[in-house]
N, C-alpha and C positions, 0 to 999 in steps of 0.2 A: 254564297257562303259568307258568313259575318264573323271578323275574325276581330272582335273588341280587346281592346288594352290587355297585358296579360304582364304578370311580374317578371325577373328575368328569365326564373323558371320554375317547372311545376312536376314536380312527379304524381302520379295519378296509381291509386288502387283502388282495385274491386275487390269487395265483400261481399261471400255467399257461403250459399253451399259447394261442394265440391264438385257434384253432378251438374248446376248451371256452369262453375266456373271452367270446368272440360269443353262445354258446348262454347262460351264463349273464347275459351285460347282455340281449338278446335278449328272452328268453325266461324268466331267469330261472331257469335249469337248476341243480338243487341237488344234483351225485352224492355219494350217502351210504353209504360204505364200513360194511361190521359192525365195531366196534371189533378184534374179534378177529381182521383182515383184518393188522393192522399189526405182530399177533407172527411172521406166518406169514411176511413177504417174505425172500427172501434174498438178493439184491444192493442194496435201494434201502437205503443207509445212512441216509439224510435221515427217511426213514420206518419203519424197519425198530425194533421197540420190544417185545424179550422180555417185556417188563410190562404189556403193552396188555393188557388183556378180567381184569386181577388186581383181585379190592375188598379186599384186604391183604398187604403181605409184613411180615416178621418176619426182624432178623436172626438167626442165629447164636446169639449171646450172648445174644439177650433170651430164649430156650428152654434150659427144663434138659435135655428131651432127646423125642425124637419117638418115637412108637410107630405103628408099622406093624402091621397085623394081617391076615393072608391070608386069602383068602373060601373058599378051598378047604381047607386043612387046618385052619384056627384060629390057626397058628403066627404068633408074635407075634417082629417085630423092634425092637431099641429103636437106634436110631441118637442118639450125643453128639453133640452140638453141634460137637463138633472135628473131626468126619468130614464134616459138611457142608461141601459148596464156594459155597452164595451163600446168598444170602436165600429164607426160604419162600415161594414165591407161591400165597396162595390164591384160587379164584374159584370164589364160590357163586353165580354168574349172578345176582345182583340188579342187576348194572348193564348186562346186554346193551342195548347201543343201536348206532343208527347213526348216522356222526359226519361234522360235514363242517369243516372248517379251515381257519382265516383267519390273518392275521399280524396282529397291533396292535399301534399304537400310544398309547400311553397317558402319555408327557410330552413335553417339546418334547428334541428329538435333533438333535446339531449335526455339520457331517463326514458319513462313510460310516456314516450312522445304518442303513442293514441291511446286516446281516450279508452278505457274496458265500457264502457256503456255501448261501444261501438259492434263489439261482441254479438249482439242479439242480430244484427245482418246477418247473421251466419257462422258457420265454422270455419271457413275458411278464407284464406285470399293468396291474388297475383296480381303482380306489380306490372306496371307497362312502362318497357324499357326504353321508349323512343316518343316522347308525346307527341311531337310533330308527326311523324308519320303517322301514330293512331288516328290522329286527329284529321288528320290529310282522309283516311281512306274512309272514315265513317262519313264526313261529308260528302266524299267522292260517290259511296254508296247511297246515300242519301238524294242527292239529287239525280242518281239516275232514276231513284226508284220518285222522283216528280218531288220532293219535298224540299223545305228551305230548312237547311242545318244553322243553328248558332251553338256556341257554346262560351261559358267563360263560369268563375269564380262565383259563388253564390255570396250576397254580403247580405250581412245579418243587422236588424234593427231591433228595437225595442217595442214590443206591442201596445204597451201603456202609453207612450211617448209618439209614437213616429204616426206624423198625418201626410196622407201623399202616396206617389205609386208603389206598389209592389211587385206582382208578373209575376212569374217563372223565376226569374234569378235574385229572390229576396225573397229569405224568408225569418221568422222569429230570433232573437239570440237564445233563446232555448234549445236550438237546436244547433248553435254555433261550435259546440263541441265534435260536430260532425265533416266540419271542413269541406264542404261538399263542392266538388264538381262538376257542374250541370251538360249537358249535352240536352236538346231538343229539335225537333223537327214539327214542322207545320207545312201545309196545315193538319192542325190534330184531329184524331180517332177519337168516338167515344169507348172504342174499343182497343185494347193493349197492341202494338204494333211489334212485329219479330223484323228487326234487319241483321240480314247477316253480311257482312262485310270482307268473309273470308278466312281463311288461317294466320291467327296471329300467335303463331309456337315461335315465330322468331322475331315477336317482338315486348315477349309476355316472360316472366321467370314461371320455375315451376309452381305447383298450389303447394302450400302452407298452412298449417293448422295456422288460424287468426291469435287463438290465444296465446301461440307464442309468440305473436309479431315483435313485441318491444324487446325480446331475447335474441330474435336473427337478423332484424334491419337495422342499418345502422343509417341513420340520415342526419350527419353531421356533411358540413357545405360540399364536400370536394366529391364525394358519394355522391351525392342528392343531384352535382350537374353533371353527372357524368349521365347518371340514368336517366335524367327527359328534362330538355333543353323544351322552355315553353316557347322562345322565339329565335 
């Protein structure tokens, strides 16, 4: 289990529907998308992430110039830098994993502290009231069932800009309105992974209509460490 740097602390919520978020306090239900599930979508804008399942892109200008070499004749293309239209994405599959995503928060937020765009996850949400322990049993459950757990803060770059790795826990500042929380296991599925990790009714608040969130949490500092100490 990889338990990387983490702020003093992190309150974590899920966003759904009501009928997944039952099965998850419940039971504990962890659906675990393949990373590379979130390049392929083509309507869901909230999810939809041409850089998902990339461990580097490179812009443009940071290349003198690309060479291409055909496996049939040997002929070799060299494409400028100037003819490219985006950034290189590469991905040598060392980060295949399957991911599941949380929202955090991580200082005290005052006003309409999330985002409405965040809304389209679904109608509803619950809060987990003990992050360490969440955290403790999903990895616990994780490696019985053979897998390596990480989890930590998703940090967000600039796609115009940023040359160098990405993975799993980096993705667009487009999407940095989502505060996202990563959890992963590896090695990954190409197909969606279910861990259930158990009943967490006594470590989860009731579900909540989403849309009223900024009306009934109140995550100003003294709140925010009571409900999940990240370390």
């Amino acid at each position: 289990m990889t338990e990387p740097t983490q702020p003093d602390w992190a309150v974590l919520l899920k966003f759904g529907t009501r009928a997944h978020l039952e099965q998850f306090r419940e039971d504990g239900l962890l659906y675990m998308n393949p990373q590379a599930y979130f390049s392929k979508l083509e309507d869901d804008l909230v999810r939809k992430d041409r850089f998902e399942g990339t461990d580097k892109i490179f812009q443009p200008n940071d290349l003198k110039h690309l060479t291409i070499e055909s496996n049939v004749d040997g002929k070799k293309i060299v494409i400028k830098p100037s003819d490219m239209a985006g950034p290189l994405r590469i991905s040598m599959g060392k980060s295949a994993c399957n991911v599941y995503c949380m929202f955090s928060v991580t200082r005290p937020m005052i006003g309409d502290a999330i985002d409405k765009r965040n809304q389209a996850f679904g109608d509803s949400f619950a809060i987990v009231l003990n992050t360490q322990e969440f955290l403790a049993r999903v990895c616990s459950a994780a490696e019985t069932a053979h897998f390596t757990c990480e989890y930590r803060l998703v940090e967000y770059y600039d796609p115009n800009v940023h040359s160098g790795e990405t993975g799993p826990f980096r993705k667009p500042s487009t999407f940095a309105y989502q505060n996202e929380f990563r959890l992963t296991v590896s090695p990954g599925s190409t197909s969606p992974l279910k861990l259930t990790i158990g009943s967490l009714l006594d470590i989860t608040t009731p579900i909540h209509l989403l849309s009223d969130i900024n009306d009934i949490v109140d995550f100003g500092e003294e709140s925010a460490r009571q409900a999940g100490l990240a370390r």
